[in-house]
C-alpha positions as CSV (number, residue, x, y, z in Angstrom):
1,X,112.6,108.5,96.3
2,X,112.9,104.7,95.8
3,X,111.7,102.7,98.5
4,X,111.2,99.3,99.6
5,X,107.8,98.4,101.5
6,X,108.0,95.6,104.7
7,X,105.7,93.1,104.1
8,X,103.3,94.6,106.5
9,X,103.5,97.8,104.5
10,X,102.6,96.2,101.4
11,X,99.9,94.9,103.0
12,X,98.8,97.7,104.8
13,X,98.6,100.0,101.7
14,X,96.4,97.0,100.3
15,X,93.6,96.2,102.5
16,X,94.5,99.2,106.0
17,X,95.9,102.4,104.8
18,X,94.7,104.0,107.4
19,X,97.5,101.9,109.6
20,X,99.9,103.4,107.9
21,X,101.4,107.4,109.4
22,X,100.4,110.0,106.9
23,X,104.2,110.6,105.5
24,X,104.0,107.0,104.5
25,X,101.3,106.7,103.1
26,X,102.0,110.1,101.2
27,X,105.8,108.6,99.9
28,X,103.5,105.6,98.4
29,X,101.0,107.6,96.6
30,X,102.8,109.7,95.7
31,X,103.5,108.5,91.4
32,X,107.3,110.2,91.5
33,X,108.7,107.6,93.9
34,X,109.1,104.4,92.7
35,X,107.7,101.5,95.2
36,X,109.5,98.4,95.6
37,X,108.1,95.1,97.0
38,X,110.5,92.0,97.8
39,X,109.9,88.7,96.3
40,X,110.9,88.0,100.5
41,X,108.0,89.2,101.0
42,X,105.8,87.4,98.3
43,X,107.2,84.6,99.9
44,X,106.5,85.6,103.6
45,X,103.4,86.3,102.0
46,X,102.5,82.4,100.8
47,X,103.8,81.4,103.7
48,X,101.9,82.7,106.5
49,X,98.5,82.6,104.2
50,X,99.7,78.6,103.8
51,X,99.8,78.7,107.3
52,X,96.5,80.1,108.6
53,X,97.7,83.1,109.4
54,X,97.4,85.8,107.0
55,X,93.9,85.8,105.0
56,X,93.7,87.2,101.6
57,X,90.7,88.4,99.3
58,X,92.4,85.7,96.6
59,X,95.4,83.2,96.6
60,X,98.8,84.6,97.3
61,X,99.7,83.5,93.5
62,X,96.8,86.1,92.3
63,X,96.9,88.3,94.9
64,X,100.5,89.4,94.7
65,X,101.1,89.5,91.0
66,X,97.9,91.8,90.6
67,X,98.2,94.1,93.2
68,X,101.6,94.6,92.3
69,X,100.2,95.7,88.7
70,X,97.7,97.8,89.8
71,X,99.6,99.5,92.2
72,X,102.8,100.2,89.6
73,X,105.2,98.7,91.9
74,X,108.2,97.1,90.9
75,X,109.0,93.3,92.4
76,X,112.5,93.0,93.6
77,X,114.1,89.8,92.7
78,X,116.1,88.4,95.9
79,X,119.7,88.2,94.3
80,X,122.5,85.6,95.7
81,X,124.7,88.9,96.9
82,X,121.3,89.8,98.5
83,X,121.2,86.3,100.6
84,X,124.8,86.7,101.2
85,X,124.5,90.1,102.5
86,X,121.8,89.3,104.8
87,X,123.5,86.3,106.1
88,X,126.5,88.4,106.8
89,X,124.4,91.0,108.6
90,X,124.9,91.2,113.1
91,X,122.1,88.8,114.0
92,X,120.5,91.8,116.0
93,X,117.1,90.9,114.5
94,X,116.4,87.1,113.9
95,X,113.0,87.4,111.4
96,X,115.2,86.4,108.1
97,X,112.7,87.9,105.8
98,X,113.1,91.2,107.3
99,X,117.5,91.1,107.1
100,X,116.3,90.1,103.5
101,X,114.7,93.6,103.4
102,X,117.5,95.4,105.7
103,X,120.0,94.0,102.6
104,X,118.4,94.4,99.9
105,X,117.6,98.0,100.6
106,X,121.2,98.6,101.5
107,X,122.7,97.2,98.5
108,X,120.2,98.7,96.1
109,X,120.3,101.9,98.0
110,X,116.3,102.0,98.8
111,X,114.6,103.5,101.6
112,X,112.7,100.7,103.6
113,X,109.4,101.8,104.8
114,X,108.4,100.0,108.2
115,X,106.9,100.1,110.9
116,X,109.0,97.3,112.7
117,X,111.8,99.0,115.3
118,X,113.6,96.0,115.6
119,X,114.4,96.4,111.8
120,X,115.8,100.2,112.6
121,X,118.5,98.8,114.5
122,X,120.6,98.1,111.5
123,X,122.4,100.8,109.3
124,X,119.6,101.4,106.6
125,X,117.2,104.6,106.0
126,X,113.8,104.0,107.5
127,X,110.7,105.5,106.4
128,X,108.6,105.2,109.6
129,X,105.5,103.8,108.6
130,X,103.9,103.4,112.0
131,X,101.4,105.6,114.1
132,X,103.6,105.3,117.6
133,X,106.2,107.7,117.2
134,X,109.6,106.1,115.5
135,X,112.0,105.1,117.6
136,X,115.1,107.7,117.8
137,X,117.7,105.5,116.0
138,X,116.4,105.7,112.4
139,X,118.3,107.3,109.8
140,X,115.6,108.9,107.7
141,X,115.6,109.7,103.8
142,X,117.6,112.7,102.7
143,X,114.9,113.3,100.0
């Protein structure tokens, strides 16, 4: 499978695996997927750790970079027909990071994994990542 990780994912593999429900965490270890991670959510990333709001074992321009190395996932560049995409999106969730997410994985044909149910609303296969049970309008992988 290819997937794409929500921010929080990415973050949860990194410092709270545990958060994360066991087929999640299983899709991410395992080596035959490949793992995507947003530069959206690099950038949601510096943001909220410029902000106060997210605290990190090193800056957001180290942290990032190397996790993403050690981890072998791939960085997603945000492409203008991504921005357009999510632009063009129903406004039925207003965080613009995560229509960021909800286009890119539709355009580049990913599986997001999240655990945010406002981001399942939209027409895009969802890898529940959370330990309530998902809610019933996801469209899961076919993998």
């Amino acid at each position: 499978m290819r997937l794409l990780l929500d921010t929080h994912c990415f973050l949860w593999w990194l410092e709270e695996p545990e958060r994360l429900a066991p087929a999640a965490y299983a899709a991410i270890k395992d080596g035959r997927n490949v793992i995507h991670v947003s530069a959206g959510s690099a950038w949601e990333i510096a943001i909220k750790h410029a902000l106060g709001k997210l605290r990190l074992p090193a800056p957001p321009q180290e942290y990032v970079p190397s996790r993403l190395a050690e981890e072998a996932m791939t960085g997603l560049a945000i492409e203008t027909r991504h921005a357009l995409h999510a632009g063009a999106l129903p406004m039925l969730h207003h965080d613009p990071f995560d229509r960021l997410l909800v286009a890119q994985a539709q355009l580049e044909g990913l599986v997001l994994v999240t655990a945010d149910s406002r981001v399942a609303i939209y027409d895009v296969e969802i890898l529940w990542a959370g330990v309530d049970p998902p809610p019933s309008r996801l469209r899961h992988p076919s993998a």
